[in-house]
N, C-alpha and C positions, 0 to 999 in steps of 0.2 A: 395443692402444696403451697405452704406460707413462702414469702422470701425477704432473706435478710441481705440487705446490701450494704458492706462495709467500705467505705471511702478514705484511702490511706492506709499504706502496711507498715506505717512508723512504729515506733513503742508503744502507742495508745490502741492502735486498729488494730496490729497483731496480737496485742493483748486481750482484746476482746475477742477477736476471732477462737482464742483457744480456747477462754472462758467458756464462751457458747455453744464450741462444738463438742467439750463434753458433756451438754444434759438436753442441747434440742435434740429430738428424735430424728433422725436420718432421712425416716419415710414422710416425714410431716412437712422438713422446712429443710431449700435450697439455702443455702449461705454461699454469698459469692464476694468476694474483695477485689479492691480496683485500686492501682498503685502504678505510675509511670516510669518506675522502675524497678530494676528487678535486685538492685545491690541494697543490703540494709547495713546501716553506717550508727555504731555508738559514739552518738553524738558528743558525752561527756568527756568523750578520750579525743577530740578534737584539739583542747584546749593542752594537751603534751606533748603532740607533735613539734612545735617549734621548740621547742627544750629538750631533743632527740630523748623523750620518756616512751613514748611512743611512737611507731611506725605505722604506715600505711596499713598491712595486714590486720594491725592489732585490732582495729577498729572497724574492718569492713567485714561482712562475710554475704550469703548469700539470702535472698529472703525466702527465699521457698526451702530453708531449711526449718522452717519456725512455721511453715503453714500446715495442720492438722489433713490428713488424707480425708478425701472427699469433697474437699473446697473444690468452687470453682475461682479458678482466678484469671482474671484479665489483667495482661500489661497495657495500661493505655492512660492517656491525661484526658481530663474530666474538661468536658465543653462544661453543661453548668447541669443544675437542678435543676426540674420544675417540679416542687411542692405540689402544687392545685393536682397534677396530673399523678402524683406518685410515680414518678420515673427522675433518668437521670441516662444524661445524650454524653456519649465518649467521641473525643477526638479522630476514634477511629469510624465512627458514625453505628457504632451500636448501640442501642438504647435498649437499658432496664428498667425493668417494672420493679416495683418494691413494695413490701407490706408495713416494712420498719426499713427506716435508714439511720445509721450511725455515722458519724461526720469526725474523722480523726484527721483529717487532712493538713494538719501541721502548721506552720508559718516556714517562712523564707528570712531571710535577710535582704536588703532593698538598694543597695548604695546608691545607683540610678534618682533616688529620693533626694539627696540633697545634694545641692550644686557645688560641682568638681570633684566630692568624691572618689568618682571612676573616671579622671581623667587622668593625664600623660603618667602622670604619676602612681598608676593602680599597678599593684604587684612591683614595683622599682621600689617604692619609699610610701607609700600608701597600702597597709593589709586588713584583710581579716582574719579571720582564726575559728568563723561560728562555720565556713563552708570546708570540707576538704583541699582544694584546691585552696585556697587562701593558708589556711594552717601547712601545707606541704609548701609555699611559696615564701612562707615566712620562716619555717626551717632553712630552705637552703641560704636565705639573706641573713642571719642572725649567723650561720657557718662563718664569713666572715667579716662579720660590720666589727668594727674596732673602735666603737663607742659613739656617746652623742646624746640628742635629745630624742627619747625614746615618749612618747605622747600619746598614753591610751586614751579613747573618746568614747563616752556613751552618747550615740547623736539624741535619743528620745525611748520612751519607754512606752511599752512594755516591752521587753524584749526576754528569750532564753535564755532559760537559766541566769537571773539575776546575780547570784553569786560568780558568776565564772570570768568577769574583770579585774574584780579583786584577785581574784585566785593566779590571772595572770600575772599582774605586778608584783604578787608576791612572788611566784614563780622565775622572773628576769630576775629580779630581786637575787635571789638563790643562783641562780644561772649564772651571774656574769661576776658575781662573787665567786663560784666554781674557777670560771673563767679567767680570773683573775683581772679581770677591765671594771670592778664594779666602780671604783672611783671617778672613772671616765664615761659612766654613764647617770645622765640628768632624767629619772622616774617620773612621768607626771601624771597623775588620773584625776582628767575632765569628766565631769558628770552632773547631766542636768539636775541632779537629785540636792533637796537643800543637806545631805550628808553622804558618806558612803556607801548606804545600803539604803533599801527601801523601807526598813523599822527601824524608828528611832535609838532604840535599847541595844540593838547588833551595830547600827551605825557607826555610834557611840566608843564600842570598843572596837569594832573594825577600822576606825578611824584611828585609834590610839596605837595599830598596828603598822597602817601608813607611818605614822612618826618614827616610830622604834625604827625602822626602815626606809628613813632617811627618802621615802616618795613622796614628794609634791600632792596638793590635794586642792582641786581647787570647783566649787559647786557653782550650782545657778547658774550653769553655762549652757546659754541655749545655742549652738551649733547653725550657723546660716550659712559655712560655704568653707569649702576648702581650697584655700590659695595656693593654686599647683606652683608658681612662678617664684612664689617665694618661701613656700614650704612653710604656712601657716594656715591653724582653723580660727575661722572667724566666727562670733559670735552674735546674735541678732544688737544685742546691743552696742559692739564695734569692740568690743576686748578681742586681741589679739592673741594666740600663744603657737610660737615658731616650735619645728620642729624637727628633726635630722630623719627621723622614723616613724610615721602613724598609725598606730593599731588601732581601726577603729572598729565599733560595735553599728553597724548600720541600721537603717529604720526594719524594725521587725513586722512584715504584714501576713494577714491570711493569705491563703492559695485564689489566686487570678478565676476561679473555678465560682468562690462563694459572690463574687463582684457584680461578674455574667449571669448570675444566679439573682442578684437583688436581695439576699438573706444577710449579708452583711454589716459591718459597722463600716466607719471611713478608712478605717485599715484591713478591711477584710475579715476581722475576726466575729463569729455569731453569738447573737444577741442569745443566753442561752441564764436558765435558771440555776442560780449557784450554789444551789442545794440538790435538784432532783436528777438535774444534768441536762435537762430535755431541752429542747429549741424551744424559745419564747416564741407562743402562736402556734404551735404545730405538736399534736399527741400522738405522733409516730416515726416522730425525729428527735434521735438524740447526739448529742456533742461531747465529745472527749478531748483533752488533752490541748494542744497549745492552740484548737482552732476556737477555742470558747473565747469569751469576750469577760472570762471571770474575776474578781480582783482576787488573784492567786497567782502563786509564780506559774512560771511557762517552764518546767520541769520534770524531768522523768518519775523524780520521786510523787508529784502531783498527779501524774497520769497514773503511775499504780495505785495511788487512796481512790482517786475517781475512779476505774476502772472497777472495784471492789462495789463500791457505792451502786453506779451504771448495773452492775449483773444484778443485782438485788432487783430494782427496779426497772429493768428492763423485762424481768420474769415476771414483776409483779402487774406492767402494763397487758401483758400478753395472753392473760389470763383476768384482763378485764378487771385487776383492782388501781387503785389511787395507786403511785409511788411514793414508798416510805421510808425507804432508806434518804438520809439526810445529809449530802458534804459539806464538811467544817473548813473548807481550805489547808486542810492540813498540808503541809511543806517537812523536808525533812532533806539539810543540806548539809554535808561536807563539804568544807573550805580547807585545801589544799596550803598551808600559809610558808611553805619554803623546810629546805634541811629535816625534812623528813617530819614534819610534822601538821597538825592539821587541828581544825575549829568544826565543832557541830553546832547546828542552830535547829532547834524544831519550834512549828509556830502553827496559828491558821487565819482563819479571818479575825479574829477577836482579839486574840493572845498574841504579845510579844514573844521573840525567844525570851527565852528563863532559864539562868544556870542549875545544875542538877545531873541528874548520872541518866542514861539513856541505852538499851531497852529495860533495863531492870531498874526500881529503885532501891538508891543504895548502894548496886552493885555494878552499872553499869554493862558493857565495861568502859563505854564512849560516854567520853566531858562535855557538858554542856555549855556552850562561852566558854570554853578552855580549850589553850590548845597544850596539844599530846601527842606522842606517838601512836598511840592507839588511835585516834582518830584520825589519822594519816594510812594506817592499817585498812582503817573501815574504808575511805577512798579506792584505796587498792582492791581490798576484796570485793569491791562492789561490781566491777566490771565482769568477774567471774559467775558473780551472782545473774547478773543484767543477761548475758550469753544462757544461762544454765539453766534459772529459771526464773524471772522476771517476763522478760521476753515469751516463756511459756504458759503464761498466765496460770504459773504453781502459785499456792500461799508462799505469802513470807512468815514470820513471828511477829510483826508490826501491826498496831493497831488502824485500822481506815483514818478513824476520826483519832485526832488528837488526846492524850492522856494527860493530863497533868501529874500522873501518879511519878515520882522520881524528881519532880521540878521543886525547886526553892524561890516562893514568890520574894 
């Protein structure tokens, strides 16, 4: 009997697990997943907790509700790899054999990385938003701050879901305007980036939303420390920017797993081919989703094109031919930008976003670089989707690779 071993029951691993358990044959090949916990978390709905849009429940549920009958699954955190050996040693001192391994093992958030970060100040007036416990800490604090300088920080990149900074400032933005304090609070978003976004073209007019929006914008800022004492982050070149509130976005690494392992970059992430998906060096390892080292966002909508891609050729490895399915980087994001409304951006490696109507051409019914109601809509229903059947590795209507059909060069 063959065996597949899945590492990671996040969005990407779960996705493939369901992929693959309906067409390998039962009596042929073991499939087992390994995840060190048992709670699975939509990550996307993190980012509305602190603006009471979403609650705890909303976001969590169980993960062995999404695992296909027959799996075997193991709760246990991953010592490391050994490749040469075909296996993989668990925390609990179990060790797997494997014929194929798939690597979805995710990233973390890191605050520990840059200095003061996570000190006196961590959950008082220092948050995040990318971890539950950070997003529920920064709800109860925003319940009653009564204004100030409120200071989002991307410390370095790459990091999840690229879009979802902006999405917050635009969201406080809305909120304290609700709130009625919007005049008493000072918006700043630091970002090493030379714009607000990672594509020049979306930058461009996401920057132009900063303005309308009365939020500070300030780039090139590389991030060397945060000054608990006097509530300012510092920058490697000595610019200063004080702060009453810090939302920061921490360094993004692979799982401590791929490190122990030696299959890593310097943040963890593997070295992994950005079209076939497989691990650079090794033809019986493949990578999904934000443990790749790919220039692609680190996003759910990117784990569903790859995960389409991955099944093609992972059938096609297994049966002893090349893999031929090819990932374009496709992306495909709603931005959330306040008062009910929202921005879609679709792009890949190649292609900037480009305005146009999105899935149909012509008819859309989601704006491209425009914001809408409807695309605000698409944000919303997408979590219903993610639970119903994203998660279950059903089709969508969306194409893998990127279309140009509907876009206005």
């Amino acid at each position: 009997m063959k065996k597949l071993v899945i590492l990671g029951a996040g969005t990407a691993g779960t996705m493939m697990l369901n992929k693959l358990s309906n067409v390998l044959e039962k009596d042929e090949w073991q499939i087992t997943i390994v995840d060190q916990y048992e709670t699975h978390y939509y990550q996307p709905g993190f980012l509305f907790i602190p603006f009471n849009i979403y609650n705890k429940k909303d976001v969590i549920k169980p993960k062995r509700d999404f695992f296909p009958t027959g799996t075997e699954v193991i709760i246990s955190e991953i010592d490391k790899i050994e490749p040469g050996k075909n296996r993989v040693l668990l925390k609990n001192n179990k060790v797997l054999s494997y014929d194929y391994l798939i690597i979805a093992t995710g990233s973390k958030v890191k605050p520990e990385e840059t200095e003061g970060m996570k000190g006196e100040l961590w959950y008082k007036n220092i948050f995040d938003f990318y971890t539950i416990e950070g997003a529920l800490a920064l709800q109860s604090f925003f319940k009653h701050w009564e204004g100030g300088k409120l200071v989002l920080n991307i410390t370095e990149m790459p990091i999840k879901c690229p879009v979802a900074p902006l999405e917050f400032v635009f969201l406080a933005d809305w909120f304290f305007t609700e709130q009625g304090i919007r005049d008493k609070v000072d918006i700043h978003f630091v970002t090493p980036l030379p714009g607000a976004f990672t594509k020049p073209r979306a930058a461009s007019i996401l920057g132009d939303f900063l303005d309308k929006k009365n939020i500070n914008l300030t780039t090139e800022f590389n991030i060397a420390k945060v000054d608990n004492d006097n509530k300012k982050i510092v920058s490697w070149d000595e610019r200063e920017i004080p702060f009453d509130v810090l939302v920061t976005i921490p360094t993004n690494m692979g799982d401590e797993a791929i490190e122990r392992s030696g299959m890593g970059d310097e943040l963890n992430f593997i070295p992994t081919d950005k079209h076939t998906l497989m691990a650079k060096g090794y033809d019986n390892i493949f990578v999904i989703g934000d443990a790749t080292d790919l220039p692609s966002s680190k996003a759910g909508s990117v784990a569903h094109f790859e995960a389409d891609i991955l099944f093609e050729n992972f059938l096609d490895v297994i049966e002893g031919r090349d893999p031929k399915a090819k990932f374009d980087g496709h992306a495909n994001c709603f931005i959330e930008s306040g008062f009910g409304k929202g921005i879609l951006i679709d792009f890949n490696y190649d292609t900037e976003p480009l305005p146009g109507k999105f899935p149909l051409p012509g008819v859309g019914p989601f704006s491209l670089l425009e914001e809408t109601k409807m695309n605000h809509y698409g944000k919303v229903m997408f979590r219903w989707m993610y639970w119903n059947s994203l998660i279950k590795g059903q089709e969508l209507p969306i194409e893998s690779n990127m279309s140009m059909a509907g876009k206005r060069l």
